[in-house]
N, C-alpha and C positions, 0 to 999 in steps of 0.2 A: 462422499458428498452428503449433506442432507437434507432429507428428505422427510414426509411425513409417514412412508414405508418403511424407511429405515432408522427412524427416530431409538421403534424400541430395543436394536443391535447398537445403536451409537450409544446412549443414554439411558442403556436399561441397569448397566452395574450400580455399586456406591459412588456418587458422584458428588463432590466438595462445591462445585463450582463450574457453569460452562459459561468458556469464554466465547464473544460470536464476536468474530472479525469480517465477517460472510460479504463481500459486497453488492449483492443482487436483493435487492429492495424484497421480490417476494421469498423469498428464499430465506429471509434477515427473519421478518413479517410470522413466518411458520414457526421459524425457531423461537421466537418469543412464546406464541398462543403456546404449541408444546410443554417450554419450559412452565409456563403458566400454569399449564392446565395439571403437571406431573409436580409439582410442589417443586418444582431444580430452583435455585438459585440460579440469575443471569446477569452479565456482564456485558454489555453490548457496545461496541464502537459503532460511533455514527462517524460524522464526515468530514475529514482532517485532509481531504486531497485538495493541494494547488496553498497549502497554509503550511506554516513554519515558525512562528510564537507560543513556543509551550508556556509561558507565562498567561496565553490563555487558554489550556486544556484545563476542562472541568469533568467533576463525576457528580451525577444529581441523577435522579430518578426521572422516567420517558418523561412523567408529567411536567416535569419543572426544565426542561430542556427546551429554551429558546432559540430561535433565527436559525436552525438548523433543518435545512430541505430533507435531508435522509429524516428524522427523526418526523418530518409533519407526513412522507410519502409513507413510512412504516406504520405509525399512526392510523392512514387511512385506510389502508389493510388489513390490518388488527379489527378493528371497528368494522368492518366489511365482513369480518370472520363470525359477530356475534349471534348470536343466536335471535330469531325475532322477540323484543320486548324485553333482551336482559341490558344490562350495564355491566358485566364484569370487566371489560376491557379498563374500567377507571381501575379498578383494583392491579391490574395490569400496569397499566402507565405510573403505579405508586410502586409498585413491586420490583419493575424491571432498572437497574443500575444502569446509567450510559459515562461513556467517558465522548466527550465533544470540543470540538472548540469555542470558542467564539468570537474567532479571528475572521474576518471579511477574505473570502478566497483573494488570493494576491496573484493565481497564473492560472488560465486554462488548462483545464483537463485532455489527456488527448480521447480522441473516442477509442469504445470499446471494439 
């Protein structure tokens, strides 16, 4: 699992590429700043639960990622993480790759 202990044994070799499918908001949130903060590349899925129209899965960067609750909950977390008085999180939100829908969920989720 991870963590921000176990960041530098996941993510310390040659890495091309991490994909985060993680679905636990702060858990998602970490793995971003991390990736951020260590130059990785990130790929990040938001929230395709209760939806079924891949004619509307898009890939756009956090910033440009509309009507998606995971993406504005990650968001506020990330920005929660900044440091007093900087702004890197926009370089963040331009950096970070999401794949999303932007399909209107069609079925309740059950809970976790």
């Amino acid at each position: 699992l991870f963590n921000a202990a176990a960041a530098a044994e996941l993510l310390g070799g040659p890495v091309a590429l991490v994909i985060d499918a993680i679905d636990d908001i702060a858990t998602k949130a970490e793995l971003q700043v991390h990736c951020f903060r260590a130059g990785l590349p990130l790929l990040s899925a938001l929230g395709a639960g209760g939806k079924a129209d891949c004619g509307c899965l898009h890939v756009a960067p956090l910033a440009d990622v509309l009507g998606d609750p995971v993406a504005s909950s990650v968001g506020k977390l990330v920005r929660a993480a900044e440091p007093a008085g900087g702004d890197w999180w926009r370089s963040l939100d331009q950096r970070v790759e999401c794949v999303y829908s932007s399909e209107k969920q069609r079925v309740g989720l059950l809970p976790m």
